[in-house]
BAFIVEX-926654 format. One record per residue: residue in one letter; x, y negated, z of N, C-alpha, C in turn. Coordinates in steps of 0.001 Angstrom, whole numbers, plus 500000, padded with zeros to 6 digits. Layout:
BEGIN
AXYZXYZXYZ/...
END
This chain:
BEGIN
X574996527809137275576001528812137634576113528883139150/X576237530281140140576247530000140939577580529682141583/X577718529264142900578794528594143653580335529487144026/X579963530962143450580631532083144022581244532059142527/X581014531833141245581596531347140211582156530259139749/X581927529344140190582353527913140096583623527548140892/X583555528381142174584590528545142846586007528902141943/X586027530150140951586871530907140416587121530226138981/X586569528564138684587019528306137717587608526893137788/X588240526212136658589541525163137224588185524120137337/X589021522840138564587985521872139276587496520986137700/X588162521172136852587943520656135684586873520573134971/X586745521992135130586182522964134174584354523077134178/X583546522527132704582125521882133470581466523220132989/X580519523707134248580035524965134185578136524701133359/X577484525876133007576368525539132755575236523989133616/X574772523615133029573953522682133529572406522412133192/X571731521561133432570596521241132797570678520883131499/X571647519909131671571854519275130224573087520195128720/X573845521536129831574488522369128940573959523865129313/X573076523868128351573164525735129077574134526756128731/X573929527966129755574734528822129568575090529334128250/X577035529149128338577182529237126960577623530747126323/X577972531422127153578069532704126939577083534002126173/X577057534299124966576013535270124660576200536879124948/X575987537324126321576741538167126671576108539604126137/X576341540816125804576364541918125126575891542972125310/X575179543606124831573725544182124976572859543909126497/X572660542779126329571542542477127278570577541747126935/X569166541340127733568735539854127153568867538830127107/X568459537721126780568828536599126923567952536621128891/X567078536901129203566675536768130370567349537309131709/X567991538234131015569542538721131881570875538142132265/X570983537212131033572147536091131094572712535850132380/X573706535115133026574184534642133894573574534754135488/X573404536223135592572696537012136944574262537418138121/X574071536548138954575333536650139839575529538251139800/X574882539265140291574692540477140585575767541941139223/X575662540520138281576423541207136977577520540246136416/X578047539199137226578728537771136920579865538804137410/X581160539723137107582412540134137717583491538640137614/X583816538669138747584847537839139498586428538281138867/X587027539269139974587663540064140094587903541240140195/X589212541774139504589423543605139252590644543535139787/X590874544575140501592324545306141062591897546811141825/X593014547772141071593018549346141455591941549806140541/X591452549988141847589802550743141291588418549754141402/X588629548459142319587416547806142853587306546696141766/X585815546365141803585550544914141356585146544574142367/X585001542878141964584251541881142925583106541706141899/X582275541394142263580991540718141489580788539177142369/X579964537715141596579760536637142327578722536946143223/X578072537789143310576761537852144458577723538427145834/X579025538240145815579465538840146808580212539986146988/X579237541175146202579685542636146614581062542781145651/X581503544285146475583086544754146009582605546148145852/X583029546722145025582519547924144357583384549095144031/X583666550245144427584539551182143705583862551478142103/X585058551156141515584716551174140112584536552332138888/X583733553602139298583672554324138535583093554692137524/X583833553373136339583047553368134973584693553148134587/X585734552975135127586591552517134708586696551597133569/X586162550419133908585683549460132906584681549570132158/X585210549894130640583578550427129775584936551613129466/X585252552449130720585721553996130511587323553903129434/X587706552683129846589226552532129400590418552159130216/X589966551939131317590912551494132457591520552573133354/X592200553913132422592445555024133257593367555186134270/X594325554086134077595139553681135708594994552962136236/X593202552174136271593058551454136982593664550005136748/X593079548851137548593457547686137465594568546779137846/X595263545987136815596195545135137357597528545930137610/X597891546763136603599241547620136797599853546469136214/X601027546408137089602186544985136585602808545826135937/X603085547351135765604572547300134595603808547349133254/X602647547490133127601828547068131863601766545789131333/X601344545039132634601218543488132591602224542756132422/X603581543444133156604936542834132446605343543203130934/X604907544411130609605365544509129174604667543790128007/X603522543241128025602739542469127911603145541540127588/X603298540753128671603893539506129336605572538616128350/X606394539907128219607690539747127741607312539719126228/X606561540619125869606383540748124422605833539033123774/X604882538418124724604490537123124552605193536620124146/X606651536528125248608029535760125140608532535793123945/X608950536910123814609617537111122781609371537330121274/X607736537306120959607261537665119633606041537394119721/X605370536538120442603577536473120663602916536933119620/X603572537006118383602082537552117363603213537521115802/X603165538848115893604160538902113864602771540119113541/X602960540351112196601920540519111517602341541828111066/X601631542784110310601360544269110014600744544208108427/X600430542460107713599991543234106989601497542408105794/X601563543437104821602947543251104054604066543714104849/X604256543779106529605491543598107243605250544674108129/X606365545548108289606806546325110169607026545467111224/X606772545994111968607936545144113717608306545996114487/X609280546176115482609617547383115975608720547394117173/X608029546717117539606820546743118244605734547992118161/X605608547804116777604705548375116151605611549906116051/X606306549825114935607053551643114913607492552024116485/X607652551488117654607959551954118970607019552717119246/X606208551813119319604468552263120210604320553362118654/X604453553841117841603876554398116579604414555596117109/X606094555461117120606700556639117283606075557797118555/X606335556340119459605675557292121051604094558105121267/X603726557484120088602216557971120275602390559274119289/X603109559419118260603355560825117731603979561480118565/X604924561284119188605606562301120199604836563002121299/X603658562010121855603173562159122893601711563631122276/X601337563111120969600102563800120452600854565025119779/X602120565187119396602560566546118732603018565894117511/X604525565539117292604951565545116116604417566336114663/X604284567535114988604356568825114258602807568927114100/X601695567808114402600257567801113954600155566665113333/X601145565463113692601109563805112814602090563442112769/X601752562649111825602842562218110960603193560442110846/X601920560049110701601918558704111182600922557466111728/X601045556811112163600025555855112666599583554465112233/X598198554383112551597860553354111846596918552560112653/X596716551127112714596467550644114101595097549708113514/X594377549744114564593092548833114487592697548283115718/X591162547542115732591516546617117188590006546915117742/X589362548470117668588708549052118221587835550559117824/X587361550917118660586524551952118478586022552249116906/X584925551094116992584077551161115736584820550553114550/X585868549433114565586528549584113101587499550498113023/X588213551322114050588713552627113729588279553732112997/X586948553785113533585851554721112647585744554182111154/X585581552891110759585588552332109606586608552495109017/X587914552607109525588958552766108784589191554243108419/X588823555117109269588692557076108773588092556787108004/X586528556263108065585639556668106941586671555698105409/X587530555139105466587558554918104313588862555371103377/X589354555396105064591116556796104431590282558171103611/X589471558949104745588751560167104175588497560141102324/X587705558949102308586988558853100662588566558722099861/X589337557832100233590615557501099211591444558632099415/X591485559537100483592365560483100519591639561577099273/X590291561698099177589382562451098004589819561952096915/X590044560851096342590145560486095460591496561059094748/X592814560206095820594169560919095324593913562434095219/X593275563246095804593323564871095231592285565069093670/X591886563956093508591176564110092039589511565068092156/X588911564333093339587776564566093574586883563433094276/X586714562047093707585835561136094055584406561564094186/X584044562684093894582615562956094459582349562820096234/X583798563542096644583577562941097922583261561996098789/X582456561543099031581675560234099693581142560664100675/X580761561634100838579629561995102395580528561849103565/X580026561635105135580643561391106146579728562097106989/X580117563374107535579023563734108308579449563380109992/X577692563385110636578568562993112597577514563851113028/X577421563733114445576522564916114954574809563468115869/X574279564536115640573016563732116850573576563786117714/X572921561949118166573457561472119513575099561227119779/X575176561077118655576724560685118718576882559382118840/X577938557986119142577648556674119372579822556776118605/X579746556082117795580695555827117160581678553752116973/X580185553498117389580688551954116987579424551506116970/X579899550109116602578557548947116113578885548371114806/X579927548392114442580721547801113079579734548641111761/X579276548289110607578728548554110036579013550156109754/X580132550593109165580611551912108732580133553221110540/X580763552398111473580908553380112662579137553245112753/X578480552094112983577015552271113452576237553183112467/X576338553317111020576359554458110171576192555416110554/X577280556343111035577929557240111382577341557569112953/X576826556946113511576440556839114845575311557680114733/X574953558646115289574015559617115193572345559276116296/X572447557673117300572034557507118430570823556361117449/X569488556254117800568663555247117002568827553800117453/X570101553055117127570363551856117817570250550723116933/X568789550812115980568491549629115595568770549681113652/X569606550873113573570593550765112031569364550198111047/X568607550563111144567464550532109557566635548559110230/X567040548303111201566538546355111491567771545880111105/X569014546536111475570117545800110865570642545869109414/X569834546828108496569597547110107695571307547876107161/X571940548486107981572905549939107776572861550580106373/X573348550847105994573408551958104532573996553190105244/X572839554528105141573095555344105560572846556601104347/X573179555976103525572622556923102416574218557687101973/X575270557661102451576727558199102111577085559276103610/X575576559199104573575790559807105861575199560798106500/X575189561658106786574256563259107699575001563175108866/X574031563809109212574012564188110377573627565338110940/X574366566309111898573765567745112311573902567759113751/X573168568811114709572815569139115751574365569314116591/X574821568470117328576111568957118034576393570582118823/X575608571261118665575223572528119399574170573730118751/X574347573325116989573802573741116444574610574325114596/X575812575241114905576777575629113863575951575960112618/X574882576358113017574134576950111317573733575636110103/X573210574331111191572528573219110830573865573345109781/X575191572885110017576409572407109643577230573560108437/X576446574509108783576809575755107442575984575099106296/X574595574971106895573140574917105773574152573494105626/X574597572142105486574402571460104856576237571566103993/X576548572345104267578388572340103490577536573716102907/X577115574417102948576146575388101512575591574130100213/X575005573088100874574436572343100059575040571079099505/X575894570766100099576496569461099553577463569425100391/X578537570397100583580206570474100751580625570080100098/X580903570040098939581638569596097647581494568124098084/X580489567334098550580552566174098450580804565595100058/X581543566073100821582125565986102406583598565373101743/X583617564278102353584896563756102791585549563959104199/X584519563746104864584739564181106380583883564420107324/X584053565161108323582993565242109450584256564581110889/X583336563927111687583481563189112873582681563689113967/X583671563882114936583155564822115748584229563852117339/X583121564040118125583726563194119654583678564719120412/X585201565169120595585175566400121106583719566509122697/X583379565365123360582256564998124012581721564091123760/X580485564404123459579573563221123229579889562021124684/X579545560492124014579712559423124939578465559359125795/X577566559556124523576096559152125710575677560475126291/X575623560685127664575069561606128442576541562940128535/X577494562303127692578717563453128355578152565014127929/X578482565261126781577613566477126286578683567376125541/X579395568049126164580686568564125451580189569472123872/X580924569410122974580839569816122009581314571475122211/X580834572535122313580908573702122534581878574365121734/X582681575494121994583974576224121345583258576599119554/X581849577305120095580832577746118893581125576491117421/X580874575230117797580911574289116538582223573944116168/X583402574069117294584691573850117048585426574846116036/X584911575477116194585227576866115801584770576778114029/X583447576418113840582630576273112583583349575007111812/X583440574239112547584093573185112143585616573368111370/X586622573580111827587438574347111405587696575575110274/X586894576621110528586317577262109454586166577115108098/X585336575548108015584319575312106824585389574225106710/X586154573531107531586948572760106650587634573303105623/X588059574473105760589256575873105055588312575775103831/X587387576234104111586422576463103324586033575638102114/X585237574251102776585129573510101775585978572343101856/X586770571950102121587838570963101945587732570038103029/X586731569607103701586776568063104251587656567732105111/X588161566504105233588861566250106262587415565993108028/X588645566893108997588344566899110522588780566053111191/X587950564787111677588026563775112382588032563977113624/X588879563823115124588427563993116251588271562116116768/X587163561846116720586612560878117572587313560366118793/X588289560702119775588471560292120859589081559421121365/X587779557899120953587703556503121648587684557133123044/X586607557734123238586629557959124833587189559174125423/X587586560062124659588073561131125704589640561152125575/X590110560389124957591945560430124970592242559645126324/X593488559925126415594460559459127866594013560363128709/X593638561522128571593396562344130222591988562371130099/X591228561259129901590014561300130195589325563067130811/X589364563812129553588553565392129807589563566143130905/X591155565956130741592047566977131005593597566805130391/X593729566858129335594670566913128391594579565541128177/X596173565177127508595722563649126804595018563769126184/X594997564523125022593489564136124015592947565882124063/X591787565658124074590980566849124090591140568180123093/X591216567067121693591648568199120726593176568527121031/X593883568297121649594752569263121866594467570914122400/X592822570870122634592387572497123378592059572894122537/X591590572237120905590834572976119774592178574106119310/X591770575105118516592366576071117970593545575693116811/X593050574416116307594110573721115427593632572440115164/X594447571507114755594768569963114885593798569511113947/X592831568299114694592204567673113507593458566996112223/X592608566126111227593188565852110249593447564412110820/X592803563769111385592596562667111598592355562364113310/X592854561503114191593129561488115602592793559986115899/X591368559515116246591289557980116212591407557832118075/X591603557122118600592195556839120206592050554928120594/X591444555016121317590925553577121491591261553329123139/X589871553611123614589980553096125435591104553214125947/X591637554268126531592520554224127416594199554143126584/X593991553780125167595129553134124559596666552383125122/X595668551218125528596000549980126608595873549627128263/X595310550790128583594802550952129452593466549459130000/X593175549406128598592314547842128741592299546926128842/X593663546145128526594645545276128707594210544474127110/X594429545380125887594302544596124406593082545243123753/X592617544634122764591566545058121949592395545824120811/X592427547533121264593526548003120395592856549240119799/X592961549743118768592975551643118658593599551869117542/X594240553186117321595156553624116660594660555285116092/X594867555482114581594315556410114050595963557160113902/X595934558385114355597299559180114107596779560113112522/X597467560382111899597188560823110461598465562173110250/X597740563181110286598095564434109874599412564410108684/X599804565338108660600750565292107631600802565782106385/X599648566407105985599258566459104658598663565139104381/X597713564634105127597127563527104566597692562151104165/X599002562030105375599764560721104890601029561281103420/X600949563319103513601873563209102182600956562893100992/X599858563012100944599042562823099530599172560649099480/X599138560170100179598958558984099949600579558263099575/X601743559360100440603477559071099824603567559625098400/X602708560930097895603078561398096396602429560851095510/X601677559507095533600797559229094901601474557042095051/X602123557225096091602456555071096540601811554861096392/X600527555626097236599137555050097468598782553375098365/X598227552828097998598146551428099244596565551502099754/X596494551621100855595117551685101330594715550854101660/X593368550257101083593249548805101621592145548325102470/X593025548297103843592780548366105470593655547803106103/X593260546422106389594014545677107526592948544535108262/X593933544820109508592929543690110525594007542474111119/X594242540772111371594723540148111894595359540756112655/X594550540854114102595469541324115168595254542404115794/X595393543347114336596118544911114987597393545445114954/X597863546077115645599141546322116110600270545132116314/X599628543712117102600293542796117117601621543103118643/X602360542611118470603520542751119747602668543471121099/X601995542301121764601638542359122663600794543520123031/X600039544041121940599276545334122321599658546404122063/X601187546652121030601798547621121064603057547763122075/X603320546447122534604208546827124211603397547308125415/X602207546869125198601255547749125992600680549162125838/X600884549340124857600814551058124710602165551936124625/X603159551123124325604335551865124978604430552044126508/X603974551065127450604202550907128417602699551664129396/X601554551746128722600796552698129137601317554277128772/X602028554764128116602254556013128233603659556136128933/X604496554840129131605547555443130268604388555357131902/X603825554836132037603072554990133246601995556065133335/X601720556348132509601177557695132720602085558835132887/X603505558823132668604527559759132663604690559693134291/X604988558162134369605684557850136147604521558299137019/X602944557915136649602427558155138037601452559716137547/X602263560850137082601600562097136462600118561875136619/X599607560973135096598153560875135985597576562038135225/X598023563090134033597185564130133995597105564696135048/X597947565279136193597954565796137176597125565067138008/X597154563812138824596439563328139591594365563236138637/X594134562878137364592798562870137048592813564690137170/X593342565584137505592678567160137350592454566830138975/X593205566005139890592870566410141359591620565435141714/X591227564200140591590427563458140353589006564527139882/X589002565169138936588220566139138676587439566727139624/X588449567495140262588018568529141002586795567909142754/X587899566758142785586746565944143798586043565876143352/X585462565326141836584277564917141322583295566464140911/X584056567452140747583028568649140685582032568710142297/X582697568414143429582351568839144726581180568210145042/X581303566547144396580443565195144748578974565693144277/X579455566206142820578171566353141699577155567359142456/X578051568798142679577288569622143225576433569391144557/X577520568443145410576695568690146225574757567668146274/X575588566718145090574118565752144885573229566391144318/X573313567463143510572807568196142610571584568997143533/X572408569412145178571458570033145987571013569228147124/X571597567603147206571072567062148106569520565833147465/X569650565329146095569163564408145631567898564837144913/X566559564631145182565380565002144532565166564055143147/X564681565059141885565131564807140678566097565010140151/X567558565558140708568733565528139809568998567067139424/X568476567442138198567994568497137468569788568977137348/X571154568428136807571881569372135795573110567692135773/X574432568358135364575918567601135331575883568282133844/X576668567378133421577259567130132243578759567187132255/X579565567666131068580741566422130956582055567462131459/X583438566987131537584315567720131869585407566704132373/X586303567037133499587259566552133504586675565035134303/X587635563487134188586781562668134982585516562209133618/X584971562414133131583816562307132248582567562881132458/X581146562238133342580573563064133993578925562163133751/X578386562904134028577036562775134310576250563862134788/X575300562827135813574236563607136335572786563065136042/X572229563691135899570862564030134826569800564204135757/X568758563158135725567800562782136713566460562611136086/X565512562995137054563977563669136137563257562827137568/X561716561707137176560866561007138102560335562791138861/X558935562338139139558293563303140281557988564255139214/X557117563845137726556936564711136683557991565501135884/X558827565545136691559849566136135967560307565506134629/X560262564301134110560253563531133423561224563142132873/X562776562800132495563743562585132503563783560778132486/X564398560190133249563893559035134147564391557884132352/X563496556865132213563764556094131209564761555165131502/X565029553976130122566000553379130569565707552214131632/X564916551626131899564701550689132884565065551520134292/X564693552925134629564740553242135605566203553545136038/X566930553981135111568177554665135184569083553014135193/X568349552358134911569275550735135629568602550597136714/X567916550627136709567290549798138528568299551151139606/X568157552417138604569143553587139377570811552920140068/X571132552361138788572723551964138910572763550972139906/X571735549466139586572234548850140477572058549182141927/X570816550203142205570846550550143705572458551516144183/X573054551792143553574086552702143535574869551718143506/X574818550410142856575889548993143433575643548641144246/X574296548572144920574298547510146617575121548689147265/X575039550055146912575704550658148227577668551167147716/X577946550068147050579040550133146868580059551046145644/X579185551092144848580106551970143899579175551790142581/X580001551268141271579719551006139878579618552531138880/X578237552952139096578008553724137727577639553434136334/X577291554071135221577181553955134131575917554354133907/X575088553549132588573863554020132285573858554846131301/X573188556420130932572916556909130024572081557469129888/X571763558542128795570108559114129285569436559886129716/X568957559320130461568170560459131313569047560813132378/X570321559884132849571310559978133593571837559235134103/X573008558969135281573732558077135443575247558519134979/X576336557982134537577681558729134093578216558162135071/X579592558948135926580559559576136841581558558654135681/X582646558207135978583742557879134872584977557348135812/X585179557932136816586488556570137725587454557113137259/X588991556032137615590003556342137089590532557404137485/X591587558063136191592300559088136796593279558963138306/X593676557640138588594311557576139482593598556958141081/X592531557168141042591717556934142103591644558004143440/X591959557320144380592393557563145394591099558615146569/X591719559185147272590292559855148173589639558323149188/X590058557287149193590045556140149989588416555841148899/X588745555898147442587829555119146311586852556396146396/X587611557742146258586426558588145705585301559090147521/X585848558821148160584546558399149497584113557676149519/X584304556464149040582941555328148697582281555681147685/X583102556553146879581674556602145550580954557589146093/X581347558544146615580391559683147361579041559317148268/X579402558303148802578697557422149840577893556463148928/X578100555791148152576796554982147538576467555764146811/X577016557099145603576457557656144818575226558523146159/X575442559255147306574405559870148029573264558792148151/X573810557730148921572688556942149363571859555643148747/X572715555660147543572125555235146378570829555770145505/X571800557012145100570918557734144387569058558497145654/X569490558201146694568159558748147253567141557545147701/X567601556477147653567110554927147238566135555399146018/X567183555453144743566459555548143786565555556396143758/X565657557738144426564296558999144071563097558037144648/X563220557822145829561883557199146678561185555857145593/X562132555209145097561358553773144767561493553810142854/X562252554551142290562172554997140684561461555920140539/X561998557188140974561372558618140808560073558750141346/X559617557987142357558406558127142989558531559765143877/X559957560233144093559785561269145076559277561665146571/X558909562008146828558350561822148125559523562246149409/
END
């Protein structure tokens, strides 16, 4: 371990050795990647990390794109903190806590009373998705149609890793080595309404639900008015329940707190993860329409879905206390003035940087889309060797494909968004010369 880590842990405390190796199995990487100072993070506060190789970084990934007010907010960390005190951990399953109905209530108020009805809590992304996919089928059932089983998602969609969400995941991340059951699952073209007619012509009757990330995660690929539109439609049509996906685009992320608040009418189903907690708990919360939670009250339906520690004290005083701070520091208002810097940055890289073909994305959710000398769209080794040159010069991007993703907090300052301007320029023209092979 190096000395810039060892430093930051108690004198006690015995770090890797010859005789103990590194014990950490850290997450999607290799084992030959393991314990690389350059990716070892130290410290977070605001917008910056520290990394152990030294460098300090403006942080525009906002964590893994959940840290939308940024790092180390104490009235989060105090609400947190007290909840410890006073209740460290009561339970959800058999029992309420007013923990839980607080943060429940506020999150209906905040998403539209008059679209949900009630909430239901999980302790991420991908078992959130697991838990729609399994409300959807039992909600089929109470209407006296168990044929329903299908779950449709779109290509290139990234939903989870949990068995049900990696399913559902439209991206080729291994499902058929991990051996996935995808035989209850389709999939159609995110930008392609007919694909999604032709398969509710053919096996609607058997749609429980379609899942839809009002923007795709990988490469920031907004889902167009055209499928929103179809989507909606054919639910009328053929029954299914409308899932809006937004692990990543709720809290402001696009614009709005949650995106589908711009669709024409309310999904059925509202799953909300990242910027929950503002990254504080391993939390997400499915809001549930009000037809759907009345079929499961006219029926004293029991759905059987529970996790240890979801909706425990501590992570539902933190989501009360992330949406009074998003009230106090107007960060929809400040991420649209966040936006609009980031439209200026893109464009102007767009005409200063050789290879960077096309932007993605809306709101602070962004990518820019980079092609070698062959016009090539740059692979994944390159589009990392991309990022970290974009870390020596001071600012943390995201890998995706054929891209790097834009993601800083909504509350990031013109102090943060000129350093990212500055390593994203002189980063990214690093990379054309020695990735792209540009001349």
């Amino acid at each position: 371990m190096t000395a810039a880590l060892l430093t930051t842990a108690p004198a006690t405390a015995p770090g890797p050795t010859a005789a103990r190796p590194y014990p950490l199995w850290e997450m999607l990487v290799p084992p030959s990647r393991f314990d690389l100072p350059e990716r070892q993070l130290v410290s977070a506060a605001g917008s910056r990390l520290r990394f152990a190789d030294g460098h300090e970084v403006m942080d525009a990934t906002s964590g893994l794109w959940n840290v939308n007010l940024g790092y180390g907010n104490p009235a989060i960390a105090a609400a947190v903190g007290a909840a410890l005190t006073e209740a460290s951990y009561l339970s959800l399953f058999r029992y309420g806590h007013r923990y839980a109905v607080d943060a429940a209530a506020r999150l209906v108020d905040a998403a539209g009373p008059d679209r949900y009805r009630r909430v239901l809590y999980s302790t991420s992304g991908g078992s959130g998705n697991d838990l729609v996919m399994k409300l959807a089928r039992q909600y089929a059932v109470l209407n006296g149609d168990p044929r329903r089983t299908l779950v449709v998602g779109f290509k290139g969609s990234y939903h989870g890793l949990t068995y049900g969400a990696f399913a559902v995941s439209g991206e080729d991340l291994g499902q058929q080595m991990y051996g996935v059951d995808v035989r209850q699952v389709r999939h159609v073209s995110p930008d392609r309404p007919e694909e999604l007619e032709r398969l509710m012509a053919r096996e609607g009757h058997r749609v429980a639900a379609v899942i839809c990330e009002p923007v795709l995660g990988s490469g920031t690929h907004v889902v167009g008015p055209e499928m929103i539109e179809a989507l909606l439609r054919l639910r009328a049509e053929h029954g299914y329940l409308l899932v809006a996906d937004e692990v990543a685009t709720g809290f402001g992320r696009t614009g709005p707190l949650f995106a589908s608040d711009r669709w024409p009418d309310a999904p059925d189903l509202l799953l909300t993860s990242k910027g929950l907690t503002n990254g504080t708990c391993a939390a997400s919360a499915v809001l549930v329409s009000h037809r759907v939670a009345a079929a499961f009250d006219r029926h004293d339906a029991l759905l059987v879905h529970g996790e240890t520690q979801a909706g425990s004290p501590p992570t539902c005083a933190a989501i009360t206390a992330t949406l009074d701070e998003f009230a106090r520091l107007d960060a929809l208002a400040s991420g649209e003035r966040v936006a609009r810097r980031l439209d200026a940055v893109l464009d102007g890289l767009l005409a200063a940087v050789p290879g960077a073909t096309g932007t993605t994305g809306t709101g602070c959710f962004r990518s820019l889309h980079l092609t070698d000398a062959d016009g090539r769209p740059l692979d994944g080794a390159a589009v990392q060797r991309t990022i970290e040159l974009v870390r020596v010069e001071g600012a943390l991007v995201y890998t995706g494909p054929g891209c790097v993703q834009v993601i800083p907090p909504l509350t990031s300052s013109d102090q943060d968004l000129d350093a990212l301007e500055r390593a994203l320029r002189t980063g990214l023209a690093r990379a054309a010369r020695e990735v792209g092979n540009h001349r």
